[in-house]
NUTI-253978 format. One record per residue: residue in three letters; x negated, z negated, y of N, C-alpha, C, O in turn; residue number from 1. Coordinates in Angstrom, 3 decimals, decimal comma. Example, Ala and Ser with C-alpha at 12.3 -4.5 7.8 and 13.67 -1.06 7.14 Angstrom:
// NUTI-253978
aa_n.c1_n.c3_n.c2_ca.c1_ca.c3_ca.c2_c.c1_c.c3_c.c2_o.c1_o.c3_o.c2_i
ALA_-13,190_-7,800_-5,690_-12,300_-7,800_-4,500_-13,200_-7,800_-3,300_-14,236_-8,465_-3,319_1
SER_-12,850_-7,080_-2,250_-13,670_-7,140_-1,060_-12,900_-7,870_0,030_-13,409_-8,039_1,138_2
END
This chain:
// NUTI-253978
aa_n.c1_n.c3_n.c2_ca.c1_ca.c3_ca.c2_c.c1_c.c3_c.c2_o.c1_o.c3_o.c2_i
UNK_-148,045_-86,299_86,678_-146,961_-87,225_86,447_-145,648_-86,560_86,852_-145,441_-86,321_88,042_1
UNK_-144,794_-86,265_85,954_-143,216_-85,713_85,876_-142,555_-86,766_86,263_-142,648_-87,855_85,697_2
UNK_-141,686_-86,492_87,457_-140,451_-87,650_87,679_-139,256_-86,397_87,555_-139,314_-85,187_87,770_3
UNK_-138,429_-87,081_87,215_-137,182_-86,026_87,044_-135,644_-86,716_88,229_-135,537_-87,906_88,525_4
UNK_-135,000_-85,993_88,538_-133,870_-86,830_89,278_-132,521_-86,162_88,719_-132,717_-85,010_88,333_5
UNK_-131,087_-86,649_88,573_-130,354_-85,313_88,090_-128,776_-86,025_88,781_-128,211_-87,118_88,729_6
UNK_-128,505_-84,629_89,442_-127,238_-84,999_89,904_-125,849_-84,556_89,213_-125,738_-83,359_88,947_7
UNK_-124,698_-85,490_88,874_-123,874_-84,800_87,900_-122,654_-84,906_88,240_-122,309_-85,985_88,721_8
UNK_-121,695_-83,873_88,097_-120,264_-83,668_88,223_-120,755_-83,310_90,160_-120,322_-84,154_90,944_9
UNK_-121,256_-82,605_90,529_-121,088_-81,827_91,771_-120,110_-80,622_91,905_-120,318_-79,470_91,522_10
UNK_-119,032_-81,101_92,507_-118,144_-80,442_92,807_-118,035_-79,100_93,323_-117,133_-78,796_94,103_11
UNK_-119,131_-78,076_92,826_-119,492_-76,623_93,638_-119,368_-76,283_91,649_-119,440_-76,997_90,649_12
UNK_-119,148_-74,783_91,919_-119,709_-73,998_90,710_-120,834_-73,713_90,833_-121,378_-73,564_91,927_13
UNK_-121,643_-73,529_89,227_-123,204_-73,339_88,632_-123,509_-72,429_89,431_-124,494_-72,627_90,143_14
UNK_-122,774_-71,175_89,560_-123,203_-70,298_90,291_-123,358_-70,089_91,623_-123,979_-69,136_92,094_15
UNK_-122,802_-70,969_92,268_-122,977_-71,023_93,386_-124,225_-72,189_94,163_-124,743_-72,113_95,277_16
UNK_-124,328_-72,745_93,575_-125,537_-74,384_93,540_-127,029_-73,247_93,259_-127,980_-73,238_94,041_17
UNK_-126,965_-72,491_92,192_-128,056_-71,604_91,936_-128,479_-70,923_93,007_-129,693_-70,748_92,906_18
UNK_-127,954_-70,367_94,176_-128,105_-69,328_94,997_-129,061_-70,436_95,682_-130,222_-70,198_96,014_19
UNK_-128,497_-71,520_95,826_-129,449_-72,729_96,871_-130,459_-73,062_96,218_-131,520_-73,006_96,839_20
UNK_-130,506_-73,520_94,765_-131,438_-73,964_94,248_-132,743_-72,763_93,708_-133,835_-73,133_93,276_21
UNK_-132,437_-71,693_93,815_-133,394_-70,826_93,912_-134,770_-70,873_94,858_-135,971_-70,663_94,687_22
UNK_-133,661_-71,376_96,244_-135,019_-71,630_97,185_-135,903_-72,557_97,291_-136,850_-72,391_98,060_23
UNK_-135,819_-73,310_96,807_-136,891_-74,296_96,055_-137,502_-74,803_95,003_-138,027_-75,851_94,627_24
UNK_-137,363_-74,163_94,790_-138,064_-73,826_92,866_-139,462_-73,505_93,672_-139,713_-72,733_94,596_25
UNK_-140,329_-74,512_92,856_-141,715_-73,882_93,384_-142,569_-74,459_94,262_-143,800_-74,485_94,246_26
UNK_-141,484_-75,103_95,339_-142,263_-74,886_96,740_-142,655_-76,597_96,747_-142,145_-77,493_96,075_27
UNK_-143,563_-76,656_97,589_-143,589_-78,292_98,154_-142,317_-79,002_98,344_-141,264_-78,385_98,503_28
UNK_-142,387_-80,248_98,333_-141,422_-81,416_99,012_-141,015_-81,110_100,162_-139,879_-80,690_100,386_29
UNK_-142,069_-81,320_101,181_-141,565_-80,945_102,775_-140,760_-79,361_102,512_-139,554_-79,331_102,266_30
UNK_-141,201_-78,688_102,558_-141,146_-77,204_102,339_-139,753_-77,147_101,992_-138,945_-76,493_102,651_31
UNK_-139,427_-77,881_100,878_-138,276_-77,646_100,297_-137,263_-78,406_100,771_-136,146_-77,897_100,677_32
UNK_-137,361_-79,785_101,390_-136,888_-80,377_102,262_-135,800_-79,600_103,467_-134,580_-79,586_103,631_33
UNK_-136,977_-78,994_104,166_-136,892_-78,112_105,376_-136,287_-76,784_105,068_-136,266_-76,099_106,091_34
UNK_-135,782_-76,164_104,025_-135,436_-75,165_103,619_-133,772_-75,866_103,208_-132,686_-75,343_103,456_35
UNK_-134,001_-77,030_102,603_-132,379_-77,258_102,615_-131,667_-77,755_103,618_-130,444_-77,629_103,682_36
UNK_-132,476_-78,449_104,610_-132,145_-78,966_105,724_-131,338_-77,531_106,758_-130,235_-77,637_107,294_37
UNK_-132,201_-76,317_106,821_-131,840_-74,945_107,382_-131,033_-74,809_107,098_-130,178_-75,128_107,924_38
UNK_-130,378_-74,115_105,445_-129,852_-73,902_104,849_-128,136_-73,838_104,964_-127,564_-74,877_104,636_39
UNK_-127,560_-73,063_105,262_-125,841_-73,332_105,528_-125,135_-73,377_104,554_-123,935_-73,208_104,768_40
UNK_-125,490_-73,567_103,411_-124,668_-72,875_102,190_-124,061_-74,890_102,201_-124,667_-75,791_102,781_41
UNK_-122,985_-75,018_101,523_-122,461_-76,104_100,979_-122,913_-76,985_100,373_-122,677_-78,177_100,573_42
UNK_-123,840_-76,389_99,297_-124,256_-77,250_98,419_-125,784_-77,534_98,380_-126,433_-77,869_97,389_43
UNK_-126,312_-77,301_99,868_-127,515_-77,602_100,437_-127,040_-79,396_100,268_-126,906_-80,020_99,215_44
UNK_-126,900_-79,789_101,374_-126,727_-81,215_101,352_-126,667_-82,134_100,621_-127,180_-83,127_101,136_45
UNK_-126,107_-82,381_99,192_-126,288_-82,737_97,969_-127,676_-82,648_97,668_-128,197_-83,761_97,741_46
UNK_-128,445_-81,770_97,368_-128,956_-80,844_97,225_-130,795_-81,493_97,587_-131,823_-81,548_96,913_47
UNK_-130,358_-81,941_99,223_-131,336_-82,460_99,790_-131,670_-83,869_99,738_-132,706_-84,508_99,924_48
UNK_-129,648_-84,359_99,214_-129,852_-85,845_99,019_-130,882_-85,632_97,289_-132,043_-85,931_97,011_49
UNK_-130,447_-85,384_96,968_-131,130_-85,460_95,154_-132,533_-85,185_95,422_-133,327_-86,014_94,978_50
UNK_-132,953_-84,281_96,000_-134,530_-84,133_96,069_-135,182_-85,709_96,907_-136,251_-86,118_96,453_51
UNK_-134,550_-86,514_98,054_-134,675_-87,452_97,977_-134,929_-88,613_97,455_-135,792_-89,486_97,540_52
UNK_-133,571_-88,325_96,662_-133,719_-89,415_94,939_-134,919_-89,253_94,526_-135,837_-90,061_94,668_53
UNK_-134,977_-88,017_93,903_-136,686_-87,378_93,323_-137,987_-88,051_93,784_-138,738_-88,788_93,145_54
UNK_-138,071_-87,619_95,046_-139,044_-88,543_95,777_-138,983_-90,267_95,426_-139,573_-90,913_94,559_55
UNK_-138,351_-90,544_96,116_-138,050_-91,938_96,133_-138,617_-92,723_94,725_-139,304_-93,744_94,667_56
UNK_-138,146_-91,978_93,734_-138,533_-91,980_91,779_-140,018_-92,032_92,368_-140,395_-92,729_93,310_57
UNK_-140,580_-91,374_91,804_-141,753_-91,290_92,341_-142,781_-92,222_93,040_-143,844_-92,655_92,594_58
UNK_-142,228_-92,410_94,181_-142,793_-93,533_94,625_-142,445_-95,088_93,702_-143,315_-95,921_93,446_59
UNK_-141,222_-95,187_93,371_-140,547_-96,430_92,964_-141,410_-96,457_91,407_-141,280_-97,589_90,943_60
UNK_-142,053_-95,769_90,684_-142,444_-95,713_88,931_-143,621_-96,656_89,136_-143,674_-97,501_88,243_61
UNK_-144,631_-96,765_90,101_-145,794_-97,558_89,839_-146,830_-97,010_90,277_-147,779_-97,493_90,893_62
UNK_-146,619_-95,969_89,936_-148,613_-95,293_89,717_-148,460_-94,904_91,293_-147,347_-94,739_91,794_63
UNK_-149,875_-94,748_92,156_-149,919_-94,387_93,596_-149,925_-92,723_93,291_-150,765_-91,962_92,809_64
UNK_-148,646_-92,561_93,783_-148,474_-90,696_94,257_-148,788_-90,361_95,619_-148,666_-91,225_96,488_65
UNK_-149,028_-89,649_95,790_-149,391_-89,030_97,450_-148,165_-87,806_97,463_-148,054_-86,657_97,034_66
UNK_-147,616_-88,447_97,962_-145,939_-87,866_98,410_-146,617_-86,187_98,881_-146,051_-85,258_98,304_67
UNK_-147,639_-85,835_99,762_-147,832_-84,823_99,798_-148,436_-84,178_98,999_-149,023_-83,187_99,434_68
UNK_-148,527_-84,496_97,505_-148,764_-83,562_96,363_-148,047_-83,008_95,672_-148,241_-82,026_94,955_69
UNK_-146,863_-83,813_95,904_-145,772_-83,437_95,066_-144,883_-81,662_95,564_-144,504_-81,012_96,538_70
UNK_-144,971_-81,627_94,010_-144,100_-80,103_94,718_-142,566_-80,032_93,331_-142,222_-80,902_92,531_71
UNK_-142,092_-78,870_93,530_-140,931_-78,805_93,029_-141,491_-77,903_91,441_-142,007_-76,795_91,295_72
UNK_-141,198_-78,707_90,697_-141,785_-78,346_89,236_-140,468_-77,691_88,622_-140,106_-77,057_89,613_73
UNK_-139,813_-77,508_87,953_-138,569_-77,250_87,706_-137,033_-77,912_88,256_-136,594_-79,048_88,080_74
UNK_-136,489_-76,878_88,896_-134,960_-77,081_89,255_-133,696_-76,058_88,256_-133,725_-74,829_88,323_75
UNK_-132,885_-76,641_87,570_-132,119_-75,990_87,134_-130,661_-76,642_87,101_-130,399_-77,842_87,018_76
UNK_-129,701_-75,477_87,192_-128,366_-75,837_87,562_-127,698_-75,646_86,161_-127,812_-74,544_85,625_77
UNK_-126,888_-76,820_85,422_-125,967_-76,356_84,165_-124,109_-76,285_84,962_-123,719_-76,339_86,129_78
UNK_-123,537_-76,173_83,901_-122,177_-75,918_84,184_-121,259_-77,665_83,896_-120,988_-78,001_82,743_79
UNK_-121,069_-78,144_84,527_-120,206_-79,272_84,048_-118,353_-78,664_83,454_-117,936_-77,650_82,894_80
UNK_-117,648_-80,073_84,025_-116,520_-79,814_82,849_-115,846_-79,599_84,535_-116,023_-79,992_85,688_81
UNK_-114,931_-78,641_83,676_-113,819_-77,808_85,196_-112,575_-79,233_85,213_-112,264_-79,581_84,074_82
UNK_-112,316_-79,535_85,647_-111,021_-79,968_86,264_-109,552_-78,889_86,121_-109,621_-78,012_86,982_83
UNK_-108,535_-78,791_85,425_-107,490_-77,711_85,243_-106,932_-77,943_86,177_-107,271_-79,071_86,536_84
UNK_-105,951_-77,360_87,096_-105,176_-77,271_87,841_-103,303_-76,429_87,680_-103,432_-75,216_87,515_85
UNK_-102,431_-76,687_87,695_-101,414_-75,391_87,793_-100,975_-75,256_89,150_-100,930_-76,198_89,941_86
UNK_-100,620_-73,957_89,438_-100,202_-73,352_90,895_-99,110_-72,631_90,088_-99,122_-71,741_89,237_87
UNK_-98,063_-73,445_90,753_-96,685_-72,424_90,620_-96,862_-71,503_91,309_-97,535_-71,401_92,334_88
UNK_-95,798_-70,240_90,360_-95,842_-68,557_91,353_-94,441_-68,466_91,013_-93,709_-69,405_90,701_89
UNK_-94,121_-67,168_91,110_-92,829_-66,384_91,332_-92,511_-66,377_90,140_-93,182_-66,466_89,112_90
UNK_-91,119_-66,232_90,385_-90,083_-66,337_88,874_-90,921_-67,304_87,715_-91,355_-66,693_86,738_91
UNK_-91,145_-68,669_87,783_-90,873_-69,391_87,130_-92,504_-69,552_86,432_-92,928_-70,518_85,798_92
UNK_-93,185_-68,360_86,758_-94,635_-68,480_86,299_-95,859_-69,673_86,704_-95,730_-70,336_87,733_93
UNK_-96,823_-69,826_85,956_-97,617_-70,531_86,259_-99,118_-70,116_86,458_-99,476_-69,375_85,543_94
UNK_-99,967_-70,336_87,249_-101,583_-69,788_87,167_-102,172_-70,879_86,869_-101,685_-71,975_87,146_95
UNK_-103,281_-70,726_86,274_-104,159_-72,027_86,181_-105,120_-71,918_87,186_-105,233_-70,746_87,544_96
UNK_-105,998_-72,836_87,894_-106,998_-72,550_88,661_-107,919_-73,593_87,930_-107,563_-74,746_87,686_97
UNK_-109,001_-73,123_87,646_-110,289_-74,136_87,316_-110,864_-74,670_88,494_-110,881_-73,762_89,325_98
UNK_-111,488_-76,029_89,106_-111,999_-76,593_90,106_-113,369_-77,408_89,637_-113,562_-78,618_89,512_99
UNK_-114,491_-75,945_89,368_-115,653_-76,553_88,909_-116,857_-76,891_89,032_-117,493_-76,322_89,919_100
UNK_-117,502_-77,852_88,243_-118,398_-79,041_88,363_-119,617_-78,475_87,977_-119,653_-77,398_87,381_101
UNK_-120,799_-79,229_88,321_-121,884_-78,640_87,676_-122,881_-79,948_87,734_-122,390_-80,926_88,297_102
UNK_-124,229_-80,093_87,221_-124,825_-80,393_86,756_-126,570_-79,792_86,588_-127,080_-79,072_85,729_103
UNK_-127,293_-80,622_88,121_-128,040_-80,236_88,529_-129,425_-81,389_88,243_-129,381_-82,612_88,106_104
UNK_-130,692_-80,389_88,219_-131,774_-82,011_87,673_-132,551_-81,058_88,311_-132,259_-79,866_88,403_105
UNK_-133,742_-81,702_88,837_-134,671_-81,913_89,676_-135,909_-82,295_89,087_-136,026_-83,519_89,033_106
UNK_-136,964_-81,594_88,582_-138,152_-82,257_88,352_-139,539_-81,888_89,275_-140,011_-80,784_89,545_107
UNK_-139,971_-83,167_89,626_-141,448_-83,236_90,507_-142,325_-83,420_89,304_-142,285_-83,967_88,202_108
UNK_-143,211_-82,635_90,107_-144,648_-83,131_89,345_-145,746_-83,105_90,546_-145,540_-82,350_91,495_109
UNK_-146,774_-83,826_90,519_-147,982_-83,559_91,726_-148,996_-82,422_91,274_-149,234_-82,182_90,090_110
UNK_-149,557_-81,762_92,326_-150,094_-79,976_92,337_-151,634_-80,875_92,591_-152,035_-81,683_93,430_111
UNK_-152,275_-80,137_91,203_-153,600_-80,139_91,432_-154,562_-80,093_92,904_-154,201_-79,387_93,846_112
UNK_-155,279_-80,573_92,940_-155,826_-80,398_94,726_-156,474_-78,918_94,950_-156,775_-78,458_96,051_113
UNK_-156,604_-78,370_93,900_-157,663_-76,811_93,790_-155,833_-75,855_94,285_-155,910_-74,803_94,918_114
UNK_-154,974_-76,198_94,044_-154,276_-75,135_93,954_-153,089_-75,652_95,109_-152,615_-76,770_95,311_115
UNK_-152,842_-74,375_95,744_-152,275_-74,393_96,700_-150,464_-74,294_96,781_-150,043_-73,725_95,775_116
UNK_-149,350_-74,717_97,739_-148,103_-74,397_97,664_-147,569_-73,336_97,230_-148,196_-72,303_96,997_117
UNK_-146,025_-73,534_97,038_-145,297_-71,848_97,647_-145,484_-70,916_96,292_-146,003_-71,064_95,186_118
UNK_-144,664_-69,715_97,104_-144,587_-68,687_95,855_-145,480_-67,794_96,534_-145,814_-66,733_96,005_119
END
């Protein structure tokens, strides 16, 4: 059983949400839990709330899940829409700065009982 969770317009860039979401690709709930909980990067916290959500799905759909089967089935980070910015400069110039968003989803699925966590 696939539950999916997806968090959108997170205020970090794709590329940077990826470095975090790498480390849990794969792994158990707890596991992955406890890895974002460690974790110092920024966009841990989000991160840990959404895998929450995930869970929570899960339990909330109907069917009896055993929260400790569940592991991390696919995580992937897209690019949302940038926010433009201008920063005045010298002699009259302008820079643009992009301030961007991304677009993160979360899918659980429960791990056969023959097969074990982790990478």
């Amino acid at each position: 059983m696939e539950v999916t969770a997806r968090l959108r317009h997170l205020p970090a860039s794709a590329q940077k949400v990826r470095l975090v979401v790498d480390l849990i690709r794969g792994k158990d709930v707890e596991e992955a839990a406890t890895i974002l909980r460690l974790t110092k990067k920024a966009a841990a916290r989000p991160l840990e709330k959404l895998l929450k959500s995930a869970v929570a799905n899960a339990e909330n759909r109907g069917d009896n899940v055993d929260v400790g089967k569940l592991f991390v089935k696919e995580a992937f980070v897209d690019g949302g829409p940038s926010l433009k910015r201008i920063r005045a400069n010298t002699m009259g110039r302008a820079f643009r700065i992009l301030k961007r968003r991304s677009h993160v989803t979360i899918k659980l699925d429960t791990r056969k009982s023959g097969a074990q966590g982790g990478k």
